[in-house]
C-alpha angles and dihedrals in degrees: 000000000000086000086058093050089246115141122210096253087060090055087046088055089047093048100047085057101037090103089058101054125106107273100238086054101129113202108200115244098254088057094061135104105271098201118086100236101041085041089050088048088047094056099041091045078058101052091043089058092046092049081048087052097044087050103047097054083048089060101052083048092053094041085051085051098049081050092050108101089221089059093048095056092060114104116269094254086055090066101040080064099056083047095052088050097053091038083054105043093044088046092051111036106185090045082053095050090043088059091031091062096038082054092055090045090054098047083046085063098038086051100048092049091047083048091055094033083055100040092061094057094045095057093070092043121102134255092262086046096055087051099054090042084057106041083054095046094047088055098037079063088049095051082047093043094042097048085052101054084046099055086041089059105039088045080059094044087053095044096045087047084056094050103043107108113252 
């Protein structure tokens, strides 16, 4: 700390907010704690922020399923299952990040087969074809991009709101 100019009472400052960064808020190594234990708190203030975090975007994405009129028309026992899963997965969140990862892995490998099934067809479309292919699935990636950012943000907005002292 001292080589970086950054007194002890700034770290202090930095460690008793730790649990109210951004999650993705990446404090470089020589910022950290030193000692095992502060460094361990530190860490696991961090991943409790970032389950908080997980969870709370799922639940916006549950709560925008639970809007949406096809889920509505699934029998009542459908949904209780949707909401099993979510209850699940946000009580339990190692057991959320392990299927949350599996999840990832699958959607890499889905992607990856649509991308060659597609890529085969485009190959005998014409100029003006590829163009239009690409101009959807560019914007396709946007709508994605841009609903993830929203739920992020919104999922921030939720969990400062809880914190802030009353």
């Amino acid at each position: 700390m001292p080589a970086l100019g950054i007194s002890k009472e700034v770290f202090e400052q930095l460690d008793k907010i730790g649990d109210r960064l951004d999650p993705d808020f990446s404090i470089p190594d020589a910022l950290l704690p030193r000692e095992g234990r502060a460094k361990q708190r530190w860490l696991e203030s961090r991943q409790k922020l970032q389950d908080e975090l997980a969870a709370e975007i799922s639940l916006l994405g549950y709560e925008a399923l639970q809007a949406d009129k096809e889920f509505q028309r699934l029998s009542p026992s459908q949904q209780e299952a949707f909401a099993a899963d979510w209850k699940m997965w946000v009580e339990n969140p190692a057991e959320f990040r392990r299927v949350r990862a599996e999840s990832e892995q699958l959607f890499k490998k889905l992607d990856q087969k649509l991308r060659e099934k597609m890529l085969t067809g485009i190959e005998s479309a014409t100029e003006e074809q590829k163009m239009e292919f690409s101009t959807v699935i560019s914007a396709l990636a946007e709508r994605i991009r841009s609903l993830r950012q929203r739920y992020r943000r919104r999922a921030l907005e939720r969990i400062a709101a809880r914190k802030r002292p009353a």
